[in-house]
C-alpha positions in Angstrom: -39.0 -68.0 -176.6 -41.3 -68.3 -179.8 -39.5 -67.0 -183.3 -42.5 -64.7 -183.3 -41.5 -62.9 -179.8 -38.0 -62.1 -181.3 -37.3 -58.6 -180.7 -35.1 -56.5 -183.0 -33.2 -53.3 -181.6 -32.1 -50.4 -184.1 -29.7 -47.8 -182.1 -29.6 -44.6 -183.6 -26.0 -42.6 -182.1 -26.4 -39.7 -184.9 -30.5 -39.2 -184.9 -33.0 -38.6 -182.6 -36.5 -38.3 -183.4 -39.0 -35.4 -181.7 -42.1 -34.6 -181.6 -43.5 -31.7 -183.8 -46.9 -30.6 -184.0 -47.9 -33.8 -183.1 -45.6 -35.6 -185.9 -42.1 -37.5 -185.3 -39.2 -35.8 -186.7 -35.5 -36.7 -187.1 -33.1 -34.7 -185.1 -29.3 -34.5 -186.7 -26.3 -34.0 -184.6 -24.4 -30.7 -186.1 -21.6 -32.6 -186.0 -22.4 -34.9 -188.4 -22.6 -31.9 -191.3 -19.9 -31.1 -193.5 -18.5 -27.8 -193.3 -16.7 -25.6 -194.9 -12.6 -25.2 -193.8 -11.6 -21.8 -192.2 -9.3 -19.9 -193.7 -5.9 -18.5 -192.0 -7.2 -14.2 -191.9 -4.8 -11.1 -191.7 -4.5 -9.5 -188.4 -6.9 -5.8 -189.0 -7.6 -4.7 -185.4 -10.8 -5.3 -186.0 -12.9 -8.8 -185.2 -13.0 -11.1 -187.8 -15.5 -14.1 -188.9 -15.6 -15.5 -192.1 -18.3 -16.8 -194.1 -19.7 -21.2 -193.6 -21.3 -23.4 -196.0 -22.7 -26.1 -193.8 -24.4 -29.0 -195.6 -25.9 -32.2 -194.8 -27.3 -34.7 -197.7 -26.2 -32.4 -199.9 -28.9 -29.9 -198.1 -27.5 -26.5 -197.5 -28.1 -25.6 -194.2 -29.5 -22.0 -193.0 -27.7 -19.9 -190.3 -30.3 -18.6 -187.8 -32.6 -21.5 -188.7 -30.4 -24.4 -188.7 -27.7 -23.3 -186.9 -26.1 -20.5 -184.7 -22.3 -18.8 -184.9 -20.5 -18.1 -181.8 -17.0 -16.2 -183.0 -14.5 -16.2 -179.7 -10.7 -14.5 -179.3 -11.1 -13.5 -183.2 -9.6 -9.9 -183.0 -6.2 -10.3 -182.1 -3.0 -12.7 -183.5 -3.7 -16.3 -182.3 -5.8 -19.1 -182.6 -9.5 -17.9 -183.1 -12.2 -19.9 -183.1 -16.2 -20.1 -183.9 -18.7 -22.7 -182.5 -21.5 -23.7 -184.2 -24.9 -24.5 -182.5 -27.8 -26.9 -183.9 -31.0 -25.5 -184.3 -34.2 -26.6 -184.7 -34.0 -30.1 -186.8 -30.3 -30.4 -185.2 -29.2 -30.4 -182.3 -25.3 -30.5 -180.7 -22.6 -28.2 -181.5 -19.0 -28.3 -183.0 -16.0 -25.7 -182.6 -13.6 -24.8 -185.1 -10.6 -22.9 -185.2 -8.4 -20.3 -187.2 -5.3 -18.7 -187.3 -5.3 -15.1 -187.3 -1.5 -13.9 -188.3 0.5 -11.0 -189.4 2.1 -10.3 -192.1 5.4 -8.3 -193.3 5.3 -4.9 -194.6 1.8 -4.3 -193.4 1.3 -1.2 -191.7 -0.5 -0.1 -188.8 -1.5 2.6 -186.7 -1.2 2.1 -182.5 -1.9 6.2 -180.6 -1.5 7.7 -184.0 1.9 7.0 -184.5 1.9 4.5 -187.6 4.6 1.0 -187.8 5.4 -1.4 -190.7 6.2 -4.8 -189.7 9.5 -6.0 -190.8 9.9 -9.2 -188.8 6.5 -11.4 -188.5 7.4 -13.1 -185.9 5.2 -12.8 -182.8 7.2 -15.2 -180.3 8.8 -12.2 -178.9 11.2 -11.9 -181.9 9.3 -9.6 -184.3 10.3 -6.1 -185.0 8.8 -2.7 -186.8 9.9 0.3 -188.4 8.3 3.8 -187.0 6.9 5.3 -190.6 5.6 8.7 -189.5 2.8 9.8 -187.2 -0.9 10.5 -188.3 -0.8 14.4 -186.5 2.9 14.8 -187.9 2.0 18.5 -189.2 0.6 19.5 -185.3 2.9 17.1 -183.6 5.4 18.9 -180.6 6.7 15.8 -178.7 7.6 12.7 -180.2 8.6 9.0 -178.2 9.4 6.1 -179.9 8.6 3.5 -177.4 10.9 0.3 -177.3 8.0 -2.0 -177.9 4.4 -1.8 -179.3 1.6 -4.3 -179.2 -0.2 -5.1 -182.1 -3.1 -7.5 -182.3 -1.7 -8.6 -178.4 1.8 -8.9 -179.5 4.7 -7.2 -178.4 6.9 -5.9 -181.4 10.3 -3.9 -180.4 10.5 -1.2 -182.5 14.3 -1.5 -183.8 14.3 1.0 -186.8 13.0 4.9 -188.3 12.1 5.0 -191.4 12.8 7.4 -194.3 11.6 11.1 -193.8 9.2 9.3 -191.0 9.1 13.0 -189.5 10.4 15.2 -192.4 9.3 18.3 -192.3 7.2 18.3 -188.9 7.7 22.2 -188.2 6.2 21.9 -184.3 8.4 19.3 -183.5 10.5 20.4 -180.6 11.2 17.1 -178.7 12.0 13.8 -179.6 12.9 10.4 -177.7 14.4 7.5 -179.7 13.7 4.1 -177.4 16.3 2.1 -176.5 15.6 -0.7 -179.8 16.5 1.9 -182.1 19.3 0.4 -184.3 18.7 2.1 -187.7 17.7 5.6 -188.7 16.8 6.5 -192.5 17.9 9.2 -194.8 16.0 12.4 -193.8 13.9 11.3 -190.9 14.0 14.4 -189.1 14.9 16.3 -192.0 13.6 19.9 -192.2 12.2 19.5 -187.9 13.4 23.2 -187.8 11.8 23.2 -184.1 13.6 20.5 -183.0 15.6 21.5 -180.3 15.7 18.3 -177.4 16.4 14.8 -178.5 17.0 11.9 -175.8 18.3 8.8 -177.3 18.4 5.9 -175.4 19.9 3.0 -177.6 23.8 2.4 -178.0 23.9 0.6 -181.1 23.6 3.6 -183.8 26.2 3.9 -186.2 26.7 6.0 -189.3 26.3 3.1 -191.7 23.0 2.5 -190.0 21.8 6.0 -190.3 21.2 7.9 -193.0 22.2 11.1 -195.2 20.7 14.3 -193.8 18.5 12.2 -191.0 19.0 15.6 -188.8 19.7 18.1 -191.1 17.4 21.2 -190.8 17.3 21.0 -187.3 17.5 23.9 -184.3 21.2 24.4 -184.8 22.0 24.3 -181.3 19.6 20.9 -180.6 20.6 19.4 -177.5 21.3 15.5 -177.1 21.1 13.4 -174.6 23.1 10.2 -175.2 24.5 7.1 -173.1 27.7 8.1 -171.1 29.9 5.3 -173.0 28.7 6.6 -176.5 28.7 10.8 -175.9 31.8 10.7 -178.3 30.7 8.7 -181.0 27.1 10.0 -181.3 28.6 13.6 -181.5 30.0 12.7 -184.8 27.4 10.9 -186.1 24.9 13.1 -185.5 27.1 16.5 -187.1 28.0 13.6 -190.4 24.0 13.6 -190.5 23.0 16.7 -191.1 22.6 17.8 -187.0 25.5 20.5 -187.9 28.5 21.6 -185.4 26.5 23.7 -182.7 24.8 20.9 -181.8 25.1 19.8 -177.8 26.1 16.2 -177.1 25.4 15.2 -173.8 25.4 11.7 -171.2 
């Protein structure tokens, strides 16, 4: 073979060139672009994107144009991701990924009875306070469930806040799920209606509960309490406001 018959090869992994209108153009691998990191987002209940700067040669790329967005599982707590699509001058596609999380002390609303998270965790550990209810004024029955999901988690509601339902004049029944560990001051105060309450949970104490949590109640309320804990309730409940008419049953 003559020098003149050498061949030389050039292998191009990252462009390919097309035809357009006639004229050969260079087609980029989206991959190859630099783009912008994704940022860790708040859990809202509502899905969630965030905005891209994609570049390449210093070029700034144009979504809808250069590129298409593909959000996927970006509502609730977890990994969340987008994938983004060449377009036109490039081709190929790339996923990324983001965390959505939770965070303490936010607050949120699940069948219009509204929690604040005060454990994080979403392993199966985290936990919530029950703040109050967004029909409190028109609310007759009231359940506080054991667990809630928020953003797909599971959180066991272990604690009642503060005058959660103080003053809800309607109120007339009321069960306390099994999770229920702590009660604050005037939660029920003022629930001059109340006259049924179910509670499920035997770790309630008086240190955990607080001043006047049932004070203002139907005088003759009736409770329904675990067998093994009829005793103990009886006198919480009266220290807390529920007075001495009140009936403690198993």
């Amino acid at each position: 073979m003559h020098q003149s018959e050498n061949i030389y090869h050039v292998f191009f992994t990252d462009v390919k060139f097309v035809s357009i209108g006639g004229q050969t153009a260079a087609v980029t691998n989206i991959s190859k672009t630099k783009i912008s990191a994704l940022k860790t987002r708040a859990f809202t209940g509502k899905s969630l994107t965030q905005a891209l700067t994609i570049t390449y040669g210093g070029k700034k790329l144009v979504n809808g144009r250069d590129y298409t967005l593909t959000w996927k599982n970006n509502k609730n707590i977890g990994t969340a991701s987008v994938t983004i699509k060449g377009k036109g001058k490039y081709n190929g596609s790339v996923t990324k990924k983001f965390r959505i999380t939770v965070q303490k002390n936010a607050v949120y609303t699940v069948s219009r009875l509204k929690y604040k998270i005060s454990n994080a965790d979403t392993s199966g550990k985290g936990t919530v306070v029950f703040t109050g209810a967004t029909d409190k004024a028109a609310r007759k029955a009231l359940t506080i469930p054991t667990t809630v999901k928020i953003g797909g988690k599971n959180f066991r509601v272990t604690a009642i806040g503060g005058s959660a339902m103080s003053g809800a004049k309607k109120l007339t029944t009321l069960k306390l799920g099994s999770n229920v560990i702590t009660i604050g001051a005037k939660a029920f105060y003022g629930c001059s209606k109340l006259s049924n309450v179910t509670i499920f949970g035997t770790k309630l104490t008086t240190a955990k509960t607080g001043a006047n949590a049932f004070k203002g109640i139907r005088s003759n309320c009736r409770f329904k309490v675990p067998a093994s804990r009829v005793s103990a309730y009886k006198k919480l409940l009266r220290a807390k406001g529920a007075g001495p008419k009140i009936i403690v049953t198993k």
